[in-house]
Backbone of each chain as ProteinMPNN parsed JSONL, in Angstrom:
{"seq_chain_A": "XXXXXXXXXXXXXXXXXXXXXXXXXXXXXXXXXXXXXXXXXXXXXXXXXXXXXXXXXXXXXXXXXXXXXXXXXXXXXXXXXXXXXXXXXXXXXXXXXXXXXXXXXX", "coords_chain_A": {"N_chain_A": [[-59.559, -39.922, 97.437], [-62.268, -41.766, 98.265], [-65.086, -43.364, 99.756], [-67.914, -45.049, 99.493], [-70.655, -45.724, 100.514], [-74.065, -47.822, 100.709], [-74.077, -48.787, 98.403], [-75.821, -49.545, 94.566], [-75.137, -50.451, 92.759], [-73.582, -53.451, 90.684], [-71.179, -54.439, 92.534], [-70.016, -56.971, 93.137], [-69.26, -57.914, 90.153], [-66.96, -58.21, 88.071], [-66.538, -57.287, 84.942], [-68.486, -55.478, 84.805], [-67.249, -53.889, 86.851], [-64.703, -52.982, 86.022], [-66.318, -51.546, 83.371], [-67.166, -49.2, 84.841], [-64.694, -48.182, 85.652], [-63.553, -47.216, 83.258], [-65.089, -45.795, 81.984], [-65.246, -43.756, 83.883], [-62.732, -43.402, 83.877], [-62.125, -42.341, 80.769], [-64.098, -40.588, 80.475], [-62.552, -38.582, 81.743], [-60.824, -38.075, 80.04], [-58.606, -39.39, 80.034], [-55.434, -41.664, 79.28], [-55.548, -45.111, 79.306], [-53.244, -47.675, 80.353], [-52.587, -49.925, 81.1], [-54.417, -52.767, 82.903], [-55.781, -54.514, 86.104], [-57.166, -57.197, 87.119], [-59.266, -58.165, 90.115], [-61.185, -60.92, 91.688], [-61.824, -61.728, 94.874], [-62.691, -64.62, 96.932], [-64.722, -65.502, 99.404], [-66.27, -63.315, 98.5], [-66.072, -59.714, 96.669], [-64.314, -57.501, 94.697], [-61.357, -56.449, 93.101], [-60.459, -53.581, 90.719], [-58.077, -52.222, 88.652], [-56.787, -49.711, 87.515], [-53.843, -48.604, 85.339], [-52.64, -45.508, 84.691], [-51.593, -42.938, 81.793], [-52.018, -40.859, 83.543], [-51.385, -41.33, 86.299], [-53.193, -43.406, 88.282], [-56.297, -45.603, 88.588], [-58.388, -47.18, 91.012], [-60.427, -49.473, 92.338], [-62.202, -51.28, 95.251], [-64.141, -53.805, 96.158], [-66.457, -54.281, 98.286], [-69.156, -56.127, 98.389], [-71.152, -57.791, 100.323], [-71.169, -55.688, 102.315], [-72.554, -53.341, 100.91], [-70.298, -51.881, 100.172], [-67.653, -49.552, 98.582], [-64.035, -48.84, 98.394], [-62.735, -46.031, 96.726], [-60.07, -44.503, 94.346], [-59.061, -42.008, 92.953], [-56.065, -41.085, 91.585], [-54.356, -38.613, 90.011], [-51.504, -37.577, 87.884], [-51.814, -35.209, 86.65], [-52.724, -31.841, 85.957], [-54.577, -31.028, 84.112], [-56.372, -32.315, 83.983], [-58.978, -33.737, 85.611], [-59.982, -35.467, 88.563], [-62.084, -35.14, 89.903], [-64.131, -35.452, 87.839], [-64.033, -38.476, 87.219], [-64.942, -39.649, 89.617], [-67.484, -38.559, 89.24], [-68.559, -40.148, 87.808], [-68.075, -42.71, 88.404], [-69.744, -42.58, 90.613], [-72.056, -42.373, 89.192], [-72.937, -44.637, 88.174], [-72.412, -46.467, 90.652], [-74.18, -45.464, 92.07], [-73.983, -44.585, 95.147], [-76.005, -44.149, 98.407], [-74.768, -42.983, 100.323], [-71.416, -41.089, 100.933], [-68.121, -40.379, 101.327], [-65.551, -38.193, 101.252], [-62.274, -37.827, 100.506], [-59.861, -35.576, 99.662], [-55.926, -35.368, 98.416], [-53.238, -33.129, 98.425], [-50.326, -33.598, 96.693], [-46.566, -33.556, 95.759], [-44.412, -33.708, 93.28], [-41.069, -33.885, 93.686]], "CA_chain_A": [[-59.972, -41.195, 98.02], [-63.872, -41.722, 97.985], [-65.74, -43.935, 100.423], [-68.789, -45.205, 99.219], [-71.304, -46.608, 101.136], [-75.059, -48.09, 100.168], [-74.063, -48.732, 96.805], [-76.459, -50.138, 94.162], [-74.184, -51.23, 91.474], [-73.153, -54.865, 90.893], [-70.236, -54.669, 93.183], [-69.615, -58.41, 92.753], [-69.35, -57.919, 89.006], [-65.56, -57.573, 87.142], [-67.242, -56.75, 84.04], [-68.961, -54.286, 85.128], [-66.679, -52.558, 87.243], [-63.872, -52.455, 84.6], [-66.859, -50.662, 82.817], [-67.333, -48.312, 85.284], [-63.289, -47.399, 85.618], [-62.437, -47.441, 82.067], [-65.68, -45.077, 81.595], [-64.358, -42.99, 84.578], [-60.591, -42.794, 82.653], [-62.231, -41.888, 79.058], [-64.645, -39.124, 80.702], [-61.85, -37.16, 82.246], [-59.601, -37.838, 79.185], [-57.198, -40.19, 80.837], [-55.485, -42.669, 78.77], [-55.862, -46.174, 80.141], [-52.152, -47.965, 79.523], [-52.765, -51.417, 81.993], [-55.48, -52.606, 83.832], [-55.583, -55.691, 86.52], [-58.385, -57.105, 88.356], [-59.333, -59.763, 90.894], [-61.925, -61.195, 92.328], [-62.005, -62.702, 96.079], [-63.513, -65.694, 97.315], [-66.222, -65.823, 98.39], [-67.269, -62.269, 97.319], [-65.377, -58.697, 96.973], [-63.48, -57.198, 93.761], [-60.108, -55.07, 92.494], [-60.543, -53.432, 89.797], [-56.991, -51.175, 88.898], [-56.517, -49.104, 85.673], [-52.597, -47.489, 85.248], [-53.347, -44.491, 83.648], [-50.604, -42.194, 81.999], [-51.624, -39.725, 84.142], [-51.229, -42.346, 87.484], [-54.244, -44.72, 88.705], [-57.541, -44.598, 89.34], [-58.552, -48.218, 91.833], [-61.409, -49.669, 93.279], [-61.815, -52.272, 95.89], [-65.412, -53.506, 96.689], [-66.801, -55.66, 99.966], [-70.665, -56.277, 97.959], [-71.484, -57.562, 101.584], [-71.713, -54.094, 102.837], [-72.635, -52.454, 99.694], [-68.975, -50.658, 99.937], [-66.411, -49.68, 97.458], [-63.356, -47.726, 97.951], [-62.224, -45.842, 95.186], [-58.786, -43.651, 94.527], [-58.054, -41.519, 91.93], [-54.834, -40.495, 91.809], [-54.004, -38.046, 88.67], [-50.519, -36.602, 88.603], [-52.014, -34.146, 85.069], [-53.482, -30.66, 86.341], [-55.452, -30.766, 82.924], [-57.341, -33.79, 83.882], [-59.6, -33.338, 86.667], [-60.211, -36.233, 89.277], [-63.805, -34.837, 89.905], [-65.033, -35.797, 86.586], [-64.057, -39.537, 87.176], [-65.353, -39.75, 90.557], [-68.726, -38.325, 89.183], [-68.846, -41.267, 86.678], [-68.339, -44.042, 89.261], [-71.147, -42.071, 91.219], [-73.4, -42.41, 88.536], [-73.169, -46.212, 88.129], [-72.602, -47.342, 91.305], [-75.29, -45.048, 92.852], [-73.973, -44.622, 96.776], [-76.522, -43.862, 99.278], [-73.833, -41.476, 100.545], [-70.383, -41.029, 100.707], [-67.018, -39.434, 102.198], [-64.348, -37.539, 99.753], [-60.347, -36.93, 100.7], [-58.744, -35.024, 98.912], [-54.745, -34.82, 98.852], [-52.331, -32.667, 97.115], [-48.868, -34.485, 96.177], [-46.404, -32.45, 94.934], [-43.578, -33.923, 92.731], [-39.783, -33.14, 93.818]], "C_chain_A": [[-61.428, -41.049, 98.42], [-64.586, -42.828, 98.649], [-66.914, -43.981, 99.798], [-69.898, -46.327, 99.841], [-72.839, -46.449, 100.573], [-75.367, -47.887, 98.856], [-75.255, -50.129, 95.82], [-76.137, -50.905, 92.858], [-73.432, -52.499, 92.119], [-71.657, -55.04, 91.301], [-69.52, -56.098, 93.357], [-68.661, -58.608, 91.251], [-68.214, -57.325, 88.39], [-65.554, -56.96, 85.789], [-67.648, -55.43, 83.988], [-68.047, -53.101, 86.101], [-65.286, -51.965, 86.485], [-64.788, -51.916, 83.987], [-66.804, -49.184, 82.77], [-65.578, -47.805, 85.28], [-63.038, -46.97, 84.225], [-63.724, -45.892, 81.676], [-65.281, -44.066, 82.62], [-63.072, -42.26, 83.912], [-61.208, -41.65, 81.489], [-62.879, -40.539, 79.486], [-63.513, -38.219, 81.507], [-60.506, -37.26, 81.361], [-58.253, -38.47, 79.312], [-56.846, -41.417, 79.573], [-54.813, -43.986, 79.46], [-54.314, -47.28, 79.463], [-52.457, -49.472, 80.481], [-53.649, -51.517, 82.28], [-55.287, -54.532, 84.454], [-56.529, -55.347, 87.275], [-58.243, -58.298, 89.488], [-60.133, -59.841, 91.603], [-61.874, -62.008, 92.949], [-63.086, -63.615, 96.336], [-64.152, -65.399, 98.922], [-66.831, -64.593, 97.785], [-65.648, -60.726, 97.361], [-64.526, -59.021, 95.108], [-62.741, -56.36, 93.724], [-60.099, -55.191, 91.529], [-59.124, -52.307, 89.883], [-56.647, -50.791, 87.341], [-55.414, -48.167, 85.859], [-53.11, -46.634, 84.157], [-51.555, -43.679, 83.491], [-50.76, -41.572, 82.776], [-51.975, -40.438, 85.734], [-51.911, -43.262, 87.366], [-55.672, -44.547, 89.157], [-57.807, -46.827, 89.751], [-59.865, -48.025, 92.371], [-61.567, -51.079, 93.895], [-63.552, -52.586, 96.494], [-65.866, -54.416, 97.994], [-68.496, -55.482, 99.371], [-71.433, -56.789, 99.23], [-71.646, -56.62, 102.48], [-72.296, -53.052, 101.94], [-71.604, -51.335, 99.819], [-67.973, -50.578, 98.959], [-65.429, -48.486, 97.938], [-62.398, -47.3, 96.831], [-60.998, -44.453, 95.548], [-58.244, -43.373, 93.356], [-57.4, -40.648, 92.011], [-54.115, -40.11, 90.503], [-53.225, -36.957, 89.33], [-50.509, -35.278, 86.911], [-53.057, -32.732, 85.506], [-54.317, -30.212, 85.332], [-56.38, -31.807, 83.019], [-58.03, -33.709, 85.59], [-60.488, -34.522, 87.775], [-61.91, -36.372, 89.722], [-64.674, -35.723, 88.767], [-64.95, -37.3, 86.682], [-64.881, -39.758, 88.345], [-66.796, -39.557, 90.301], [-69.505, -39.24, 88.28], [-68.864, -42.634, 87.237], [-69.699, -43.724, 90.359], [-72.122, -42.577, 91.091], [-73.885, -44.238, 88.248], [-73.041, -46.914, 89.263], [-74.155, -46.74, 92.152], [-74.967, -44.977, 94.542], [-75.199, -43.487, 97.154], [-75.843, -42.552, 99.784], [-72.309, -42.061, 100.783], [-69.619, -40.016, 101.19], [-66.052, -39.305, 100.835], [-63.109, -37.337, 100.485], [-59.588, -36.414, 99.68], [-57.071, -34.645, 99.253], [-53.858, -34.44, 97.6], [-51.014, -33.293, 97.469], [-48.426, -33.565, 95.465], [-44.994, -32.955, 94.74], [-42.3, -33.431, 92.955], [-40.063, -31.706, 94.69]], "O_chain_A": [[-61.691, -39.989, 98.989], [-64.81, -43.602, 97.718], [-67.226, -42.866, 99.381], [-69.892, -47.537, 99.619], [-73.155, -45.379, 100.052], [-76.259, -47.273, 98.272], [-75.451, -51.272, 96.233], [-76.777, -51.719, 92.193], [-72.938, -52.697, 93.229], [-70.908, -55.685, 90.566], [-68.358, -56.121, 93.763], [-67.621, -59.264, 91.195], [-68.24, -56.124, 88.12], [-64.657, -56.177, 85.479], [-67.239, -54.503, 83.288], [-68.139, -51.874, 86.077], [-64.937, -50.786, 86.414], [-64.062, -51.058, 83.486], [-66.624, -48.338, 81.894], [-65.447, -46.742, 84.674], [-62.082, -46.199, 84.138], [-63.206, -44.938, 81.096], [-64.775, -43.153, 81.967], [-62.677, -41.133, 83.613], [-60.869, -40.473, 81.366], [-62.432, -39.479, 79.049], [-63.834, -37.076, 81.832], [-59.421, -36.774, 81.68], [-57.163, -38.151, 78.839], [-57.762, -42.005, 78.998], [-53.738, -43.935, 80.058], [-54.303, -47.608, 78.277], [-52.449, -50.251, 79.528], [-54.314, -50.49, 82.141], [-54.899, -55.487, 83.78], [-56.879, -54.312, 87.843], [-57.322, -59.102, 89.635], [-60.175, -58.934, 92.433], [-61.847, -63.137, 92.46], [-64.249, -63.399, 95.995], [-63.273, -64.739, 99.477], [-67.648, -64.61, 96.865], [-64.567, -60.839, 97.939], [-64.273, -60.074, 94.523], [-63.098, -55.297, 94.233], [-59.88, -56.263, 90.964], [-58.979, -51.616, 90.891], [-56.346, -51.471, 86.36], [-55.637, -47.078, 86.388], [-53.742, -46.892, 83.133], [-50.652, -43.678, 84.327], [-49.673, -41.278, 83.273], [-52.944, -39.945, 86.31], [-51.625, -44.114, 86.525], [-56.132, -43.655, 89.87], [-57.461, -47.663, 88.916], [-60.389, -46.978, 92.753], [-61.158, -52.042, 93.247], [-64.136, -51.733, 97.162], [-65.124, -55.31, 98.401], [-69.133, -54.622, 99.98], [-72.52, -56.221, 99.337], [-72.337, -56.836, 103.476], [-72.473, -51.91, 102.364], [-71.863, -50.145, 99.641], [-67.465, -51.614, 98.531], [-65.835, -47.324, 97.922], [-61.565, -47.969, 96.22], [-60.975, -43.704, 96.525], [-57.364, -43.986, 92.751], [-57.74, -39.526, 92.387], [-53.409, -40.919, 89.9], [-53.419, -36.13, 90.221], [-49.55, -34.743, 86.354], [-54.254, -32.848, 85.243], [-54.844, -29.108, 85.47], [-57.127, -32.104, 82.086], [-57.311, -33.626, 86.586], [-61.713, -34.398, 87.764], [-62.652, -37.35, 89.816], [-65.643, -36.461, 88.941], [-65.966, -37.744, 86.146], [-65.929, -40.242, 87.916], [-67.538, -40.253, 90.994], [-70.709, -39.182, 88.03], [-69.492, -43.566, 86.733], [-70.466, -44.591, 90.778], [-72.924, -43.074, 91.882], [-74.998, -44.758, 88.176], [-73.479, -48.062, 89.192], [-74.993, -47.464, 92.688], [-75.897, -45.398, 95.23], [-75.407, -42.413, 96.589], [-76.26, -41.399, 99.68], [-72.054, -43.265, 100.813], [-70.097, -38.921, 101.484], [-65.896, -40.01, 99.837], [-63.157, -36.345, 101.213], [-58.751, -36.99, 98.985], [-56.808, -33.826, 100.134], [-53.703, -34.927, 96.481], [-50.738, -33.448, 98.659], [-49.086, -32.829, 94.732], [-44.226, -32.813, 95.691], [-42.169, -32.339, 92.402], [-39.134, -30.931, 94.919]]}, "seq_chain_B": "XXXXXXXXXXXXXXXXXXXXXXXXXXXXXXXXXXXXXXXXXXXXXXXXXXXXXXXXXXXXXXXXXXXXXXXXXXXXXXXXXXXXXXXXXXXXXXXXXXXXXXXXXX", "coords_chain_B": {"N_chain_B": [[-50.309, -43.047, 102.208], [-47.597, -42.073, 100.967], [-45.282, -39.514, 100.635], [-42.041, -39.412, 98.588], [-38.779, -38.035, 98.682], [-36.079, -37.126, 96.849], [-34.737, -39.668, 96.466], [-32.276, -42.46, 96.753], [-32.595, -44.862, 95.552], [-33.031, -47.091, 92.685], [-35.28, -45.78, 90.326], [-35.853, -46.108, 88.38], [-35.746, -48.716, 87.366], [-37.831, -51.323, 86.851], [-37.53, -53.912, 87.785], [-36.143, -53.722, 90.271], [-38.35, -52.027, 91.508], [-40.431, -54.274, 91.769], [-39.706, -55.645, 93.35], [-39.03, -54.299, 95.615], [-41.928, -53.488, 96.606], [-43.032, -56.167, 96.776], [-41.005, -56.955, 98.944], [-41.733, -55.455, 101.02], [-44.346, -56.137, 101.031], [-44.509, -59.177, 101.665], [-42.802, -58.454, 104.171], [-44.842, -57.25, 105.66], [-46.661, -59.238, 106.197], [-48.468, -59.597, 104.311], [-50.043, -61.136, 101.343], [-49.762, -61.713, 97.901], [-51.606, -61.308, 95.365], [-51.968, -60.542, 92.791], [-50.064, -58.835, 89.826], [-48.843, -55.723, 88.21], [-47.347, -53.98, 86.411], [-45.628, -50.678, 84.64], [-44.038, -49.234, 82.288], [-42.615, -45.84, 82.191], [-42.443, -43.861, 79.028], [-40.711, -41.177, 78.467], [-38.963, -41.85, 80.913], [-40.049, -43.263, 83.734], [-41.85, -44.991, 86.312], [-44.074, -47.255, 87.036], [-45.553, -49.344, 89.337], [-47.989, -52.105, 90.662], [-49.113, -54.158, 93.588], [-51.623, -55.727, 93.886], [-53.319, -56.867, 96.554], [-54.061, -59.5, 99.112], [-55.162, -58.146, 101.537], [-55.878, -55.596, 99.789], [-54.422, -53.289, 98.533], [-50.996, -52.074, 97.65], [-48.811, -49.426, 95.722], [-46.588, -48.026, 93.529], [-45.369, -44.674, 91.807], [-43.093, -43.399, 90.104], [-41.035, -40.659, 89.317], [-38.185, -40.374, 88.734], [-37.0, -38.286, 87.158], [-36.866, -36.203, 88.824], [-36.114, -37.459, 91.352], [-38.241, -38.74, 92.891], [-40.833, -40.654, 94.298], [-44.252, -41.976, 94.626], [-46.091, -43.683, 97.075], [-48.207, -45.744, 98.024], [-50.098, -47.159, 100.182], [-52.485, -49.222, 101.087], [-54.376, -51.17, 102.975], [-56.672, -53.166, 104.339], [-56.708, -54.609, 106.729], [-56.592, -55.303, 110.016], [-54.653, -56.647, 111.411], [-52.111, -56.841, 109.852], [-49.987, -54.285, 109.67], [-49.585, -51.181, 108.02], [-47.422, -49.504, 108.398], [-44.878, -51.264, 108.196], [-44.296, -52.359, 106.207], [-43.796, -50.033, 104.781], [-41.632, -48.833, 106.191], [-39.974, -50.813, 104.904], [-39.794, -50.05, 102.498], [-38.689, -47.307, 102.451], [-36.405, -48.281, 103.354], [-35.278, -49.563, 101.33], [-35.321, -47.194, 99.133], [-34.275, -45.054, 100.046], [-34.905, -42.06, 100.412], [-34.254, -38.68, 101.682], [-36.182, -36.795, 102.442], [-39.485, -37.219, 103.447], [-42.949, -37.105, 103.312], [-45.978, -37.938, 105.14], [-49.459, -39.611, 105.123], [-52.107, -40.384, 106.618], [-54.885, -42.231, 106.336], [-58.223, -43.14, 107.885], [-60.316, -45.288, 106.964], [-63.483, -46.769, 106.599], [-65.344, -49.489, 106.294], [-68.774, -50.259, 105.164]], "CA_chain_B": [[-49.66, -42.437, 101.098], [-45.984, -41.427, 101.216], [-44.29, -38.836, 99.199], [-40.852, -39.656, 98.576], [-37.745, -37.469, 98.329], [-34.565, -37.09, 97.15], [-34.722, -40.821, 96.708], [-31.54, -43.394, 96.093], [-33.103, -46.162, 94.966], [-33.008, -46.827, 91.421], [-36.483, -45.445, 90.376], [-36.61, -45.887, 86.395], [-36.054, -50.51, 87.44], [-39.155, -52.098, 86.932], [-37.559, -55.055, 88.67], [-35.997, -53.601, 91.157], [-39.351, -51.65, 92.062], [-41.061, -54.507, 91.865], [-38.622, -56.143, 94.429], [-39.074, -53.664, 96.77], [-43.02, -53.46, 96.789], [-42.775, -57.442, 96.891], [-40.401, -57.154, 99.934], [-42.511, -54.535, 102.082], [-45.859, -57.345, 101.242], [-43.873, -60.053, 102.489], [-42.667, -58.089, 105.431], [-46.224, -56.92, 106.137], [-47.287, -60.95, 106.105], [-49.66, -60.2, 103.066], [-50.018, -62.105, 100.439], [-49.97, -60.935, 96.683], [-52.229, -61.721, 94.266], [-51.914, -60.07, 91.498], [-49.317, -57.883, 90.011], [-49.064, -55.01, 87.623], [-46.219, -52.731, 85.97], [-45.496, -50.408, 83.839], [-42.599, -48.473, 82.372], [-43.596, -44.636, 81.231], [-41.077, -43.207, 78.25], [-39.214, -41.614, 78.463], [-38.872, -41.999, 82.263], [-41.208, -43.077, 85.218], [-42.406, -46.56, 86.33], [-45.614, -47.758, 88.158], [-45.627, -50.694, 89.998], [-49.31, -51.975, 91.845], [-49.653, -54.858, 93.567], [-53.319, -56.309, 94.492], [-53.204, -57.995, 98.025], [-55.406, -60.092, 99.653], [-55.117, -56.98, 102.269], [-56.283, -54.625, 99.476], [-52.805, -52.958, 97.152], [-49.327, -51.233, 97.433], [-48.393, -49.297, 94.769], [-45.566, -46.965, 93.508], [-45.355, -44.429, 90.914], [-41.843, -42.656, 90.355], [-40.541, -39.855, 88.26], [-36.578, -40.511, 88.876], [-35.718, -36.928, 87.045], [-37.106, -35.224, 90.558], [-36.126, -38.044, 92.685], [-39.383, -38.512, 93.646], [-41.635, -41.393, 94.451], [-45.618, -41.526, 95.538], [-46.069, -44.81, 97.448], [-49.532, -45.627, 98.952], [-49.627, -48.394, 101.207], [-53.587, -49.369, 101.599], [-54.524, -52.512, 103.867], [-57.936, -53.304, 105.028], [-56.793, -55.917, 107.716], [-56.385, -54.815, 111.24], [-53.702, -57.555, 111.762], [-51.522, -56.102, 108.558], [-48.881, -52.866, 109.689], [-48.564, -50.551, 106.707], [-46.382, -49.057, 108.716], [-43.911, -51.776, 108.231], [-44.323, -52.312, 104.404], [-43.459, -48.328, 104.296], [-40.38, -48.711, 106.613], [-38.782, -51.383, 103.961], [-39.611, -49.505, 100.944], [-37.787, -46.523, 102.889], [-34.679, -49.015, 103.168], [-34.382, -49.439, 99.947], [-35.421, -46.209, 97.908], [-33.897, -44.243, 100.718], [-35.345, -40.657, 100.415], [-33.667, -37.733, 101.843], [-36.719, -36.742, 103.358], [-40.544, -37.346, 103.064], [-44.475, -36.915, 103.935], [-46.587, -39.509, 105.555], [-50.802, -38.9, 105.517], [-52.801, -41.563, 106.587], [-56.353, -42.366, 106.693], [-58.707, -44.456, 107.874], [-61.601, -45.558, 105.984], [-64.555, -47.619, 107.238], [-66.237, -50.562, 105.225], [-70.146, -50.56, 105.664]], "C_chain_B": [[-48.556, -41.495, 101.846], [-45.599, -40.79, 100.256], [-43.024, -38.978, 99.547], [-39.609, -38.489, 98.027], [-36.629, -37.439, 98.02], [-33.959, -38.811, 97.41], [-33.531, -41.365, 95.764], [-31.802, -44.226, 95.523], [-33.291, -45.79, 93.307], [-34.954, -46.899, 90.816], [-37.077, -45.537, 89.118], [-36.374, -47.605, 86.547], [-37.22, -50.967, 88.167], [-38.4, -52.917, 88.062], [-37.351, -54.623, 90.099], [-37.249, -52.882, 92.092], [-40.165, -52.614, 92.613], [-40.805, -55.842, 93.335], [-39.037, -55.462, 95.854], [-40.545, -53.553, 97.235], [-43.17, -55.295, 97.464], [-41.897, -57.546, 98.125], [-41.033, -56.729, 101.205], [-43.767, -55.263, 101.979], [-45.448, -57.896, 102.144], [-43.416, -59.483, 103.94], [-43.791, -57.385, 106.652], [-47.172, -58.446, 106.698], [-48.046, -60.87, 105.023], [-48.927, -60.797, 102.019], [-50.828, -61.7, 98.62], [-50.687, -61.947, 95.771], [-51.924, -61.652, 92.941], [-50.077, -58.802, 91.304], [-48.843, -57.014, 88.781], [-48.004, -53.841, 87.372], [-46.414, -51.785, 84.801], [-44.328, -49.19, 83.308], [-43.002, -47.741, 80.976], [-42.016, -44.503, 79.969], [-41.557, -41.777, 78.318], [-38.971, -42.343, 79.82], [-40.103, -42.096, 83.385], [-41.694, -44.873, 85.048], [-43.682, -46.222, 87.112], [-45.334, -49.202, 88.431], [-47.219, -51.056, 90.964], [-49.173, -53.432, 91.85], [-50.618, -55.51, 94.335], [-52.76, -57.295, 95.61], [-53.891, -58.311, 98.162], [-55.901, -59.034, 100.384], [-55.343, -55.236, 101.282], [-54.948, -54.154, 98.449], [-51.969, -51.728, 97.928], [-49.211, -51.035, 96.101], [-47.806, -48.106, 94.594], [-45.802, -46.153, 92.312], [-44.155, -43.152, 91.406], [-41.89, -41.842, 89.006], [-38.956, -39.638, 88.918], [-36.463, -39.254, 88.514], [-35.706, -36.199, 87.917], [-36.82, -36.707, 91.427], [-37.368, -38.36, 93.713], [-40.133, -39.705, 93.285], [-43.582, -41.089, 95.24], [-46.013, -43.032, 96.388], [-47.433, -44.644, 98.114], [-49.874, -47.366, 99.439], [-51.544, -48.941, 102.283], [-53.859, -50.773, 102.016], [-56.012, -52.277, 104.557], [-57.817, -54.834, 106.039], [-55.882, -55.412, 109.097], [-55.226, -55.466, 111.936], [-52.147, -57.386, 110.743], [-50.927, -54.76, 109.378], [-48.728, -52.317, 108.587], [-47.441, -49.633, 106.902], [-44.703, -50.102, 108.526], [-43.333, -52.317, 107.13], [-43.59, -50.723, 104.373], [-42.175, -48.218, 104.561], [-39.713, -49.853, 105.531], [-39.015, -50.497, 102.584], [-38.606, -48.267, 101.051], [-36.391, -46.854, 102.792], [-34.248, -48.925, 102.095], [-34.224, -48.044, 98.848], [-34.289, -44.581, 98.94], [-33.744, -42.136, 100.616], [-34.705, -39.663, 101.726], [-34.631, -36.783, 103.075], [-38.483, -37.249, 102.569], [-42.197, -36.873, 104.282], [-45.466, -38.036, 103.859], [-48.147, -38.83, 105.585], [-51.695, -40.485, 105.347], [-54.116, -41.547, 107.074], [-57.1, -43.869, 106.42], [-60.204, -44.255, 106.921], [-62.097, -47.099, 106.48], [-65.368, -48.14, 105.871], [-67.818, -50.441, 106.013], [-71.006, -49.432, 106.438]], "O_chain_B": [[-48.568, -40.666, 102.756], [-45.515, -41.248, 99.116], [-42.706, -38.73, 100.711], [-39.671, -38.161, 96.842], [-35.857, -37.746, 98.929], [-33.088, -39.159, 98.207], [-33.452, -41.103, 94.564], [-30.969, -44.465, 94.65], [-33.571, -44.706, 92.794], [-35.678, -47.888, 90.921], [-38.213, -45.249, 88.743], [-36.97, -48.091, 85.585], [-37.546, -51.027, 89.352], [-38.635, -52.614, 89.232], [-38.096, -54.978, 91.012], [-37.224, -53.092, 93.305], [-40.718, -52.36, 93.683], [-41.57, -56.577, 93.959], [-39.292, -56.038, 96.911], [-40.576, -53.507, 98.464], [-43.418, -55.463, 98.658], [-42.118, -58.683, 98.542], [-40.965, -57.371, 102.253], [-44.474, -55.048, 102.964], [-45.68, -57.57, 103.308], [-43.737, -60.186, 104.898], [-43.688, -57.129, 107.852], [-48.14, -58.494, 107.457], [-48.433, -61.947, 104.57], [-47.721, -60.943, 101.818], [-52.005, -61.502, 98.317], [-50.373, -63.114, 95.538], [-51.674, -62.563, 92.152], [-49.35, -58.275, 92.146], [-48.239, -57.795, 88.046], [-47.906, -52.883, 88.139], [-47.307, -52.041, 83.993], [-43.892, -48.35, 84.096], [-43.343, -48.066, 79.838], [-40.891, -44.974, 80.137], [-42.728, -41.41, 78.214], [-38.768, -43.554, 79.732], [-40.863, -41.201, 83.753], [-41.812, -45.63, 84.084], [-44.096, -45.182, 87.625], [-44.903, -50.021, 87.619], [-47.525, -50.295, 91.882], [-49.106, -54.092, 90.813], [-50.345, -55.833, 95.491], [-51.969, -58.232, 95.498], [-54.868, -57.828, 97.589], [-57.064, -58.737, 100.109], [-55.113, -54.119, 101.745], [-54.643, -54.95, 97.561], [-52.361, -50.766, 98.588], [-49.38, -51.933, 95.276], [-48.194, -47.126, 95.23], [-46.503, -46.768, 91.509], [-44.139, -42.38, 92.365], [-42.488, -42.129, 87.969], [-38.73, -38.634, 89.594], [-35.814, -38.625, 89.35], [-34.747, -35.444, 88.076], [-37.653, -36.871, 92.319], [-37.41, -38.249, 94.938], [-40.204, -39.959, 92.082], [-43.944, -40.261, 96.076], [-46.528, -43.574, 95.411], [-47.769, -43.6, 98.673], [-49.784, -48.436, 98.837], [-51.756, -48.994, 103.494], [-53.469, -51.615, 101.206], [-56.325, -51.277, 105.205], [-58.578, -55.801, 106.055], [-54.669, -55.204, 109.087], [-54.791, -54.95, 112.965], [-51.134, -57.949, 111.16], [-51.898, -54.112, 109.77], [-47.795, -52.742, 107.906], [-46.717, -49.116, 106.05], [-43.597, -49.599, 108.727], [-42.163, -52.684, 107.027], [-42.618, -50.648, 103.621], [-41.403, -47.724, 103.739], [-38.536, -49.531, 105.367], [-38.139, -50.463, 101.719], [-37.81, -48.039, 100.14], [-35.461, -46.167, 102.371], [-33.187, -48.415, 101.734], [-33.331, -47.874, 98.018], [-33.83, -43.531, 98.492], [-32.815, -41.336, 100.728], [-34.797, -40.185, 102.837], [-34.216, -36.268, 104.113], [-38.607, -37.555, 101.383], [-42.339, -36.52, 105.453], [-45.729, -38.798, 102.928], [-48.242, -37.671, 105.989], [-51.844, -41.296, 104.432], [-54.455, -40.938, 108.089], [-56.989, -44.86, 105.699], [-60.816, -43.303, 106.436], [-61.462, -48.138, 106.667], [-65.809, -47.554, 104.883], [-67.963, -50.524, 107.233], [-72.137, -49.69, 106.847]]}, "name": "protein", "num_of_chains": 2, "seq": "XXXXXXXXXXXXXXXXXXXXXXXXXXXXXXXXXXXXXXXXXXXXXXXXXXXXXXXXXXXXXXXXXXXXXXXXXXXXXXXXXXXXXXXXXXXXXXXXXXXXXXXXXXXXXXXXXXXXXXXXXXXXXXXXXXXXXXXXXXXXXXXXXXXXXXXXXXXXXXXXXXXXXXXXXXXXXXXXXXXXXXXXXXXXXXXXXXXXXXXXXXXXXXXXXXXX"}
């Protein structure tokens, strides 16, 4: 889970942030099986991509320049880092907080 | 985010998943927007659905009895504690792990 604050990417923009997830998925090898978005009135977007290997979500408030983002990969060959470093690179945060949690199946 | 154990609930029905996510909104007061499934083969569902209050969403692997539920709300007037306690009713896990965090917009 990834806090992102003083972001410079078009956080308004459904286009663009289905860009940024789907390019997130493909760079850490994920394959992308759904995806649903939605954009609030008057501003703010959800962007949500089911992935076989879970979900990776983002939720933005473009009035604060914030997005939080959550990828959640249940494939120990697919590495959550590598997506996270791909929404980085396009949204550009100022700075940012990381959680990491391990889940552990049965 | 809840890990689920040792869970009764029938965990490979889309509908019924999507019943129970849809019951714990409504009993939260939010209000669903959007809504998003998918059913893995052989076995495993996903269920997400986009709130005005941000998304609930499940992802099960029935052959471990095991659910991941994450129960995110960005509205101070919203309980995800009370969305969590009906999804408990129905999937009724054996036992589980609760980890919750906050996260600040702006």
């Amino acid at each position: 889970m990834i806090d992102l604050y003083g972001c410079q990417g078009r956080l308004d923009n459904v286009d663009f942030l289905v860009r940024v997830l789907e390019t997130a998925s493909e760079r850490m090898g994920s394959k992308i099986v759904k995806k649903v978005t939605h954009k609030f009135s008057p501003t703010g977007v959800t962007v949500i991509l089911i992935l076989a290997e879970t979900h990776i979500s983002i939720h933005t408030w473009p009035e604060s320049q914030y997005a939080a983002l959550d990828v959640f990969i249940c494939n120990e060959n697919v590495d959550p880092e590598v997506g996270w470093r791909a929404v980085k690179e396009f949204l550009k945060p100022s700075h940012f907080s990381v959680h990491k949690l391990k889940r552990k199946v049965g």
